[in-house]
SETORGU-867496 format. One record per atom (N, C-alpha, C): residue number from 1; residue in three letters; atom name; x, y, z. Coordinates in Angstrom, 2 decimals, always signed. Layout:
<tifis>
TIFI  k  r  a  x  y  z
TIFI  NUM  ALA  CA  X  Y  Z
...
</tifis>
This chain:
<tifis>
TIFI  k  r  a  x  y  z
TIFI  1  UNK  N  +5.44  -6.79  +0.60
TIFI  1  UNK  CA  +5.67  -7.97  +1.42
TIFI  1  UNK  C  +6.03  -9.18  +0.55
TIFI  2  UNK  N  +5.53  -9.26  -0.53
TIFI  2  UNK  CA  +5.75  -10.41  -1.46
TIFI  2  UNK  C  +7.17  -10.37  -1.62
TIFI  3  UNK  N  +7.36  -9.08  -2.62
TIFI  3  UNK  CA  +8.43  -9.14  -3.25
TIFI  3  UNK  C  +9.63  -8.70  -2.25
TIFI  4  UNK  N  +9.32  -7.52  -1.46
TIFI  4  UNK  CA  +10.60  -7.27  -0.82
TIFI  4  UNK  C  +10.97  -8.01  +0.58
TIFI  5  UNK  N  +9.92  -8.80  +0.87
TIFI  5  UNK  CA  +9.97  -9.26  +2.22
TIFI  5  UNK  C  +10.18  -11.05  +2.11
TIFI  6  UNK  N  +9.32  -11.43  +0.57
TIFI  6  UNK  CA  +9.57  -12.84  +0.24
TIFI  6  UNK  C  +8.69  -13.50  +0.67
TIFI  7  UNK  N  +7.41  -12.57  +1.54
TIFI  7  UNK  CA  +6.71  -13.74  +2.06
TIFI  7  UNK  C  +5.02  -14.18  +1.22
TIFI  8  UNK  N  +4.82  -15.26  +1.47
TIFI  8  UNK  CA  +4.06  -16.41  +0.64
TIFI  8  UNK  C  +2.40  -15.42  +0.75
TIFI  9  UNK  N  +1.81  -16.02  +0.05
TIFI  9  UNK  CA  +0.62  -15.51  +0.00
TIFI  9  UNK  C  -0.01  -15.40  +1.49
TIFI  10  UNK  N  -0.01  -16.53  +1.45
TIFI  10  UNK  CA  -0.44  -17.00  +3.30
TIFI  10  UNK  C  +0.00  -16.36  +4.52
TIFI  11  UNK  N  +1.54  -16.14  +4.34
TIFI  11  UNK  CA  +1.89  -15.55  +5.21
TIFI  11  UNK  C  +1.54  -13.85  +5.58
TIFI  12  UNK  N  +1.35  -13.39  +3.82
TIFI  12  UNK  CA  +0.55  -12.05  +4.21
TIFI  12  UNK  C  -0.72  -11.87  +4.68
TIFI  13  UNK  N  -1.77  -12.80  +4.15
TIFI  13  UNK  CA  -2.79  -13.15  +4.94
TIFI  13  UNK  C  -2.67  -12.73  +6.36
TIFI  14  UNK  N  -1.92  -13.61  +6.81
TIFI  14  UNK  CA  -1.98  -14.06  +8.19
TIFI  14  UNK  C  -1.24  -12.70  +8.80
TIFI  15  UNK  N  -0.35  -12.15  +8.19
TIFI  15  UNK  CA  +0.11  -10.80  +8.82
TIFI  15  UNK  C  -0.88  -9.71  +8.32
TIFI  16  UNK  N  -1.92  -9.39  +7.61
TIFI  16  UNK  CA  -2.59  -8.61  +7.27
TIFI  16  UNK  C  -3.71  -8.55  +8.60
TIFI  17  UNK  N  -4.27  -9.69  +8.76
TIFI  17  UNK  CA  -5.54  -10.36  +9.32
TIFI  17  UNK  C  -4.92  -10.27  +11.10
TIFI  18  UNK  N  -4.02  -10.24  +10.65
TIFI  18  UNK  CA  -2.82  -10.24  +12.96
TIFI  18  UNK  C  -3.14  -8.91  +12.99
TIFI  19  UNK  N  -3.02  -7.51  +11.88
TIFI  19  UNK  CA  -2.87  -6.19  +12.09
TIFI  19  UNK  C  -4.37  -5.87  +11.80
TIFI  20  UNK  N  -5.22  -6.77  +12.16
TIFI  20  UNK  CA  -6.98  -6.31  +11.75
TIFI  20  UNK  C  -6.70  -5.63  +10.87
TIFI  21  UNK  N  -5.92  -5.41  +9.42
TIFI  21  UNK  CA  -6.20  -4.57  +8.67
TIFI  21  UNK  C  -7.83  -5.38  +7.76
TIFI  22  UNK  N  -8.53  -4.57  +7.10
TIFI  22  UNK  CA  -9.11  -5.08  +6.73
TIFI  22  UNK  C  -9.88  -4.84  +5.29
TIFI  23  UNK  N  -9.99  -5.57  +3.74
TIFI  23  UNK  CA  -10.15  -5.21  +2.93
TIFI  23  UNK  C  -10.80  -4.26  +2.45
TIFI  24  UNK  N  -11.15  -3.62  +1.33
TIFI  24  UNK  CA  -11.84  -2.31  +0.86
TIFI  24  UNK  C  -13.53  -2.69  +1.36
TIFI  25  UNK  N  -13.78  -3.71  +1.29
TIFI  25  UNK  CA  -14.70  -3.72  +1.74
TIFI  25  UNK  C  -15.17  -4.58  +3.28
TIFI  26  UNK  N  -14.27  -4.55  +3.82
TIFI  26  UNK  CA  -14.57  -4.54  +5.41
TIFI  26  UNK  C  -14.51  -5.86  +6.09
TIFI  27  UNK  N  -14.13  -7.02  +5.05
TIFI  27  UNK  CA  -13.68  -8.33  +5.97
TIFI  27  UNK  C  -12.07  -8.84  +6.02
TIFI  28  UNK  N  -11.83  -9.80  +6.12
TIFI  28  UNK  CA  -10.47  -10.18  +6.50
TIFI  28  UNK  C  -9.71  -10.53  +5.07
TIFI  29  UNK  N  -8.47  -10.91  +5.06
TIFI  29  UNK  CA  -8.08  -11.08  +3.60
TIFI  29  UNK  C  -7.82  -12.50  +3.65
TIFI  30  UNK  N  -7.99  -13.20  +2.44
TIFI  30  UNK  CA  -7.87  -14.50  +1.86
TIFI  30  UNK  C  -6.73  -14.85  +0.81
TIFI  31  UNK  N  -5.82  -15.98  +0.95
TIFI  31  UNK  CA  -5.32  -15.58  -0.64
TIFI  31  UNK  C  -5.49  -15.67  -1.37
TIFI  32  UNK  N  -6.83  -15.54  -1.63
TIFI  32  UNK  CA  -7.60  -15.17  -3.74
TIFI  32  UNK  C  -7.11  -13.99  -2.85
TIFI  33  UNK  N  -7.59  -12.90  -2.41
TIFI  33  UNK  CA  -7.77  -11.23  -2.56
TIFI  33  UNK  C  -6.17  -11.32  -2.82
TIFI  34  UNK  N  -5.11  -11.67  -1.60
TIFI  34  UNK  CA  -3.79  -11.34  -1.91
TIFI  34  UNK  C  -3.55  -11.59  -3.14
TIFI  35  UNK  N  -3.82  -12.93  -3.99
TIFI  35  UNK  CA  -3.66  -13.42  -5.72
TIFI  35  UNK  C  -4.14  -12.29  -6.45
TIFI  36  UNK  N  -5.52  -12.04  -6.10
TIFI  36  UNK  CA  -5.98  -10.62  -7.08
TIFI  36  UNK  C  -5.45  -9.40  -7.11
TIFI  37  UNK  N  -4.49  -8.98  -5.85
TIFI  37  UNK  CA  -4.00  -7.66  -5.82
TIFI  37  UNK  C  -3.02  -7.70  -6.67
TIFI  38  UNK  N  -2.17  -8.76  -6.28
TIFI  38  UNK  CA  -0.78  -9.28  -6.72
TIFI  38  UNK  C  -0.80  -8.87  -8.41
TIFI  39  UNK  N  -1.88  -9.82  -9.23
TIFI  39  UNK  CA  -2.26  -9.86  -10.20
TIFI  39  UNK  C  -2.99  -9.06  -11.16
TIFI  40  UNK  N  -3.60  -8.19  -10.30
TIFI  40  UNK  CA  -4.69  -7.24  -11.07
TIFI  40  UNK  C  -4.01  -5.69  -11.71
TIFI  41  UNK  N  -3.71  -5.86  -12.62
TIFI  41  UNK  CA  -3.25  -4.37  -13.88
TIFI  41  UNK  C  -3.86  -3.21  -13.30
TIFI  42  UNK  N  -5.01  -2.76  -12.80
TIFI  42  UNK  CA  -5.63  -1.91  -12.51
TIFI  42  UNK  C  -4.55  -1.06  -11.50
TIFI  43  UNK  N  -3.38  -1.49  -10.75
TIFI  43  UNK  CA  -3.54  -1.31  -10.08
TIFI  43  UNK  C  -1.69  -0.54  -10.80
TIFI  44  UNK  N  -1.55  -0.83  -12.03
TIFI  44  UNK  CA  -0.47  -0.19  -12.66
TIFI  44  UNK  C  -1.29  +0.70  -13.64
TIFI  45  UNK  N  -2.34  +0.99  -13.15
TIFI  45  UNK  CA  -2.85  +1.95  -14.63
TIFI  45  UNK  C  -3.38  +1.18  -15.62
TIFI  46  UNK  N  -3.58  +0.39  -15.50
TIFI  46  UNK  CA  -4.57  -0.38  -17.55
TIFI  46  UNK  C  -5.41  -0.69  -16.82
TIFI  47  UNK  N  -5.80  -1.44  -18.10
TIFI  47  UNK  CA  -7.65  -1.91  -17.82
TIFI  47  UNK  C  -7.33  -3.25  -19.36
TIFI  48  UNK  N  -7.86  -3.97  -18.71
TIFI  48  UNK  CA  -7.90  -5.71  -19.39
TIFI  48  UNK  C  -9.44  -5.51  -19.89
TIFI  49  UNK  N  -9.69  -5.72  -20.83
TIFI  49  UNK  CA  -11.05  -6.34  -21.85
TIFI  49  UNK  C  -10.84  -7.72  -21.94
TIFI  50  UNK  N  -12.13  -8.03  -22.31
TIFI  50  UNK  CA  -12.08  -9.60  -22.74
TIFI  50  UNK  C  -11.58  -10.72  -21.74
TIFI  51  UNK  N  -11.61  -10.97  -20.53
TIFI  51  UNK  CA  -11.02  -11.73  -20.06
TIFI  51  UNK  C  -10.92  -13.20  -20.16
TIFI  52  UNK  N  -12.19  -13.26  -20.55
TIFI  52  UNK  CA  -12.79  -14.40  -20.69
TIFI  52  UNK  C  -12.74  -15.03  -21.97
TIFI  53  UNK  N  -11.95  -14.39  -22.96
TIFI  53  UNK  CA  -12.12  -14.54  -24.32
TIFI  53  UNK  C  -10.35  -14.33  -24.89
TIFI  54  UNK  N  -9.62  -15.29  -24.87
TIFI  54  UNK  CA  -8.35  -15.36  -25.58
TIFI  54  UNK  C  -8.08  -14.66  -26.71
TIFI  55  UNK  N  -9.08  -14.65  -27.45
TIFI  55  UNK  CA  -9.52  -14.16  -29.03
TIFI  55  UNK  C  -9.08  -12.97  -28.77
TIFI  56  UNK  N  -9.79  -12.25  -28.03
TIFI  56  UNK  CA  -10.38  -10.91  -28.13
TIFI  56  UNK  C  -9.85  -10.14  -26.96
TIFI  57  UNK  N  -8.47  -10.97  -25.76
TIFI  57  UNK  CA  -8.66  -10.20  -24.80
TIFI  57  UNK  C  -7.64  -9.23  -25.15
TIFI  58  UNK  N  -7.70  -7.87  -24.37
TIFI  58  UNK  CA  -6.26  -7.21  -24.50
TIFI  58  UNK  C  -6.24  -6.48  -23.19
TIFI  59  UNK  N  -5.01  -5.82  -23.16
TIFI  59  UNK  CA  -4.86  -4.93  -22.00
TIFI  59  UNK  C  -4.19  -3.38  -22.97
TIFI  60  UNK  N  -4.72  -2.44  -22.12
TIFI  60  UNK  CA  -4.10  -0.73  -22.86
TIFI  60  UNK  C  -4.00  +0.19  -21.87
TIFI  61  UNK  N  -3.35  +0.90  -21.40
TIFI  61  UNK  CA  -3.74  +2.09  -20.47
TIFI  61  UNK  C  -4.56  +2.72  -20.51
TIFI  62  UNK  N  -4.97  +2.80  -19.24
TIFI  62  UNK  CA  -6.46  +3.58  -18.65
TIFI  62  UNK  C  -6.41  +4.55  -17.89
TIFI  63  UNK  N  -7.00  +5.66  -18.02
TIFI  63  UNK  CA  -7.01  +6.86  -17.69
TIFI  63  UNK  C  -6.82  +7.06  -16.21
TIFI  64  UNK  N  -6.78  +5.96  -15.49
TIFI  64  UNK  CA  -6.93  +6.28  -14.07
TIFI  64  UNK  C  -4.93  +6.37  -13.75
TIFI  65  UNK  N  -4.88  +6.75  -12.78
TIFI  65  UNK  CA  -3.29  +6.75  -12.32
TIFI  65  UNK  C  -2.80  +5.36  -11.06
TIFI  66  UNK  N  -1.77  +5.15  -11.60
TIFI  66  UNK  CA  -0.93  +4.04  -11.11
TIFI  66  UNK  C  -1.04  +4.22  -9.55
TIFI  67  UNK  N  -1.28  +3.31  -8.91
TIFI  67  UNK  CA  -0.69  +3.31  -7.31
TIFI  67  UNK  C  +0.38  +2.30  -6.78
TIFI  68  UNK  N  +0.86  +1.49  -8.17
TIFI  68  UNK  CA  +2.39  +0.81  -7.88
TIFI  68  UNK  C  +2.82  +1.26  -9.03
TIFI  69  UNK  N  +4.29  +1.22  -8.91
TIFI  69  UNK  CA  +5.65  +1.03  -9.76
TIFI  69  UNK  C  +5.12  +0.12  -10.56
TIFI  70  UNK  N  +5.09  +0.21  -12.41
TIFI  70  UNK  CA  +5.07  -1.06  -12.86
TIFI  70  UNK  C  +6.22  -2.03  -12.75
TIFI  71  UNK  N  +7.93  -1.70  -12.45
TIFI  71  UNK  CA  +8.61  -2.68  -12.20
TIFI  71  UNK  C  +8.09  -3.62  -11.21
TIFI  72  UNK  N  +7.56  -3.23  -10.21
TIFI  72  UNK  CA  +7.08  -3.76  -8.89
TIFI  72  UNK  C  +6.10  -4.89  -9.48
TIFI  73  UNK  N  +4.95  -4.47  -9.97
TIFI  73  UNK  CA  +3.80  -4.89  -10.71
TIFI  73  UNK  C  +4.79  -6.63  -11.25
TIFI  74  UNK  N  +5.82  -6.11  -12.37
TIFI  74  UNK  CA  +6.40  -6.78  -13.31
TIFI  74  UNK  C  +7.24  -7.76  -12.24
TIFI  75  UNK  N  +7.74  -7.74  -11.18
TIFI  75  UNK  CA  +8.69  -8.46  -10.67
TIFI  75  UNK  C  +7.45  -9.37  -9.66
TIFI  76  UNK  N  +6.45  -8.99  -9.25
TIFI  76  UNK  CA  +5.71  -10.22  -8.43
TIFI  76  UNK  C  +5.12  -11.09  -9.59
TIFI  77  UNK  N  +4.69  -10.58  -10.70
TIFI  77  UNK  CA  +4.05  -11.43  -11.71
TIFI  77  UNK  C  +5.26  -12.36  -12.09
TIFI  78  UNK  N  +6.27  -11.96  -12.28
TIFI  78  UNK  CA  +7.64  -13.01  -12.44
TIFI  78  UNK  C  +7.37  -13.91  -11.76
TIFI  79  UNK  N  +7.82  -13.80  -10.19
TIFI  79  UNK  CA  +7.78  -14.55  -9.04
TIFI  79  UNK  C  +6.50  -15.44  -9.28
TIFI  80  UNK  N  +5.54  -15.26  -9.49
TIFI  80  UNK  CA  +4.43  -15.41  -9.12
TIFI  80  UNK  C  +4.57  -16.99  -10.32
TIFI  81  UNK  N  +5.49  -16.93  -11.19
TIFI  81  UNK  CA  +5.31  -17.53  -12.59
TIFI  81  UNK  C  +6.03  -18.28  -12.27
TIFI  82  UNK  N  +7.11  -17.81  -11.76
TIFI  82  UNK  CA  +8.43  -18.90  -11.11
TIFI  82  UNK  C  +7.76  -19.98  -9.83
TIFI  83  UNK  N  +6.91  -19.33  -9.22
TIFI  83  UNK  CA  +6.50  -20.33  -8.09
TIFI  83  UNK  C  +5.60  -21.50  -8.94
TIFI  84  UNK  N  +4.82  -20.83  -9.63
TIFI  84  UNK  CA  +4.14  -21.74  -10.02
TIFI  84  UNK  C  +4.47  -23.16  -11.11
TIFI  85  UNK  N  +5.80  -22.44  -12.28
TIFI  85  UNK  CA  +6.86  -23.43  -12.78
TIFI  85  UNK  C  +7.01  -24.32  -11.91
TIFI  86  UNK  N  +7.89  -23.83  -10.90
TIFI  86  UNK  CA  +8.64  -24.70  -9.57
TIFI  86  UNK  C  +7.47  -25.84  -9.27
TIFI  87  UNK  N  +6.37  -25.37  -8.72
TIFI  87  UNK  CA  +5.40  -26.36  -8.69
TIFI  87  UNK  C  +5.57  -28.02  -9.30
TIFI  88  UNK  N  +4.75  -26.98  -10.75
TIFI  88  UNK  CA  +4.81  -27.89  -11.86
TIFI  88  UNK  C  +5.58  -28.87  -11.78
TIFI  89  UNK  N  +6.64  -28.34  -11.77
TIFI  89  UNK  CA  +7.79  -29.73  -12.42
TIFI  89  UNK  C  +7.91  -30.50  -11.20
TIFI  90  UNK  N  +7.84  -30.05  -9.62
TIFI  90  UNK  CA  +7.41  -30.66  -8.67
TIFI  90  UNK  C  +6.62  -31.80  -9.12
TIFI  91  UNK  N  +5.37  -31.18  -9.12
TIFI  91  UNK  CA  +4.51  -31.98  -9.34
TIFI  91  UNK  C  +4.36  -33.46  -10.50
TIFI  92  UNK  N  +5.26  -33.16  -11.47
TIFI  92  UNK  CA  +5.48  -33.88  -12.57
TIFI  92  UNK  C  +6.29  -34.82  -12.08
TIFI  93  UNK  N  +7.37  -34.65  -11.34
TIFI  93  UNK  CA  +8.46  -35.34  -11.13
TIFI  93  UNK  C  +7.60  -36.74  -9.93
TIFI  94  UNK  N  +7.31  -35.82  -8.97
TIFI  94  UNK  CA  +6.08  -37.02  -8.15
TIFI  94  UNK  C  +5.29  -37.93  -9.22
TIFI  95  UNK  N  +4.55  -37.63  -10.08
TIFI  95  UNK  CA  +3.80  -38.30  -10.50
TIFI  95  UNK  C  +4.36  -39.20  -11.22
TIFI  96  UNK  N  +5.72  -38.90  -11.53
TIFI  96  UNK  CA  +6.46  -39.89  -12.42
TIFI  96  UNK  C  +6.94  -40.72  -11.41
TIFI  97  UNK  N  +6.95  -40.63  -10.03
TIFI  97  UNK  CA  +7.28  -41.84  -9.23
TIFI  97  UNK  C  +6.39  -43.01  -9.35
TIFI  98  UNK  N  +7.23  -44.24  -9.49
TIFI  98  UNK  CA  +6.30  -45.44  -8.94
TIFI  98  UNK  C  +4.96  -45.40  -7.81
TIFI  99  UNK  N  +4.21  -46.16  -8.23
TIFI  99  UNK  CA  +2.96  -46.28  -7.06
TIFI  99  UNK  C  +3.45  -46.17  -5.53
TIFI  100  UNK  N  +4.18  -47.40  -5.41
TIFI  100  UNK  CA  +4.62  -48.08  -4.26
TIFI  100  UNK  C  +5.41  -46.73  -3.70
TIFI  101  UNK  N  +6.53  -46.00  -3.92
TIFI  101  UNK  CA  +7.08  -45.27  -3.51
TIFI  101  UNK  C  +6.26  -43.87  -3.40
TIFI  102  UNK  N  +5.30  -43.12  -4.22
TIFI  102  UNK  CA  +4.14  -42.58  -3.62
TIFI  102  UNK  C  +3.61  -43.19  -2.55
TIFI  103  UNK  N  +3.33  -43.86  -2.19
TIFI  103  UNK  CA  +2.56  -44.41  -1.25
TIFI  103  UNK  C  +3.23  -44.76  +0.49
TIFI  104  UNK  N  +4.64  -45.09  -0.07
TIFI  104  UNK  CA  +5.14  -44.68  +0.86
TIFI  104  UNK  C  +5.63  -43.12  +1.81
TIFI  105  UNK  N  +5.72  -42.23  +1.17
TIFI  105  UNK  CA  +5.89  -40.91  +1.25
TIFI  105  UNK  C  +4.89  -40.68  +1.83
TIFI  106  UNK  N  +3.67  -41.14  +1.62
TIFI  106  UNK  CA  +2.08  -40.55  +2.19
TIFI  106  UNK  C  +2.19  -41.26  +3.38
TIFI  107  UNK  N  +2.75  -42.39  +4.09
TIFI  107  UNK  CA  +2.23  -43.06  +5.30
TIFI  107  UNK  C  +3.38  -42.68  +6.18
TIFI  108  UNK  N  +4.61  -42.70  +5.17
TIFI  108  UNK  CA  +6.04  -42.77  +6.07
TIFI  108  UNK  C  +5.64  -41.59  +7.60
TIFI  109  UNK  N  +5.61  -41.81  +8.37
TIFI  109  UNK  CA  +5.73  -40.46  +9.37
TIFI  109  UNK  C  +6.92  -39.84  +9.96
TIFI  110  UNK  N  +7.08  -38.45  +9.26
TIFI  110  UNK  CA  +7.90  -37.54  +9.65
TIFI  110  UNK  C  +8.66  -37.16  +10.79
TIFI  111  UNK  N  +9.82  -37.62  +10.73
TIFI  111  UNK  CA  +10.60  -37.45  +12.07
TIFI  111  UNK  C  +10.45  -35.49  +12.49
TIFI  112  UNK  N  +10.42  -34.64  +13.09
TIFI  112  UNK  CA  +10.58  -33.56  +13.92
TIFI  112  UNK  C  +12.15  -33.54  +13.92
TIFI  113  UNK  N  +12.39  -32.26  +14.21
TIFI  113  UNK  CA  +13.50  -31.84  +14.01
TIFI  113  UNK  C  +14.27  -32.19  +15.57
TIFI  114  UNK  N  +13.28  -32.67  +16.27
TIFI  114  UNK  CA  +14.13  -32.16  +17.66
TIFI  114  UNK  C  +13.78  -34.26  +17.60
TIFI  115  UNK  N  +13.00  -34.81  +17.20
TIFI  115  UNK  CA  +13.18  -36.04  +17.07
TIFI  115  UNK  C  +14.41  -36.64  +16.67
TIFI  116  UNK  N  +15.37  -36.18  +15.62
TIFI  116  UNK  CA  +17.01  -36.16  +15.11
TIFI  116  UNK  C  +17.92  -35.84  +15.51
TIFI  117  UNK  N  +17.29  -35.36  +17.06
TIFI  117  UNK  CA  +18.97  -35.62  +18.08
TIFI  117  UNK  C  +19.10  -36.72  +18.59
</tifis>
């Protein structure tokens, strides 16, 4: 759904949670769980040590067998890097606005699309 369908974390949520599907362990999905699936190696075969430790962390293959494609694996972690870039510089570019013009953006109220006929 991410990758071949394009849709946002949220939106799988919300289509996961419409089809009562429901996580391995029996409640609804959130997007940390969608972030963790997205994200988690386990799920191409390795196993991560150290997570918590830069020094010392690594990743190696683990005896268990793949249940995705690692291209698959490799192309949402892309995406996943690209959204979050995109962000960023979003975010940078706002903050480099003047006060006054922040401030306007926050009060201005949004015309509707059907308001612009």
């Amino acid at each position: 759904m991410y990758i071949n369908c394009g849709m946002s974390y949220s939106a799988i949520v919300r289509e996961l949670n419409g089809r009562g599907i429901k996580t391995k362990g029996g409640f609804g999905w959130a997007v940390m769980s969608i972030k963790n699936v997205l994200t988690n190696c386990n799920y191409i075969g390795n196993v991560r040590y150290a997570l918590q430790d830069d020094k010392r962390y690594f990743e190696v293959k683990g005896l268990h067998e793949p249940i995705i494609f690692e291209e698959l694996y490799s192309e949402a972690q892309m995406k996943d890097i690209k959204l979050r870039s995109d962000y960023q510089t979003l975010k940078r570019f706002v903050d480099s606005l003047p006060d006054e013009i922040k401030q306007q953006t926050r009060t201005t109220p949004q015309k509707s699309h059907n308001q612009e006929r």
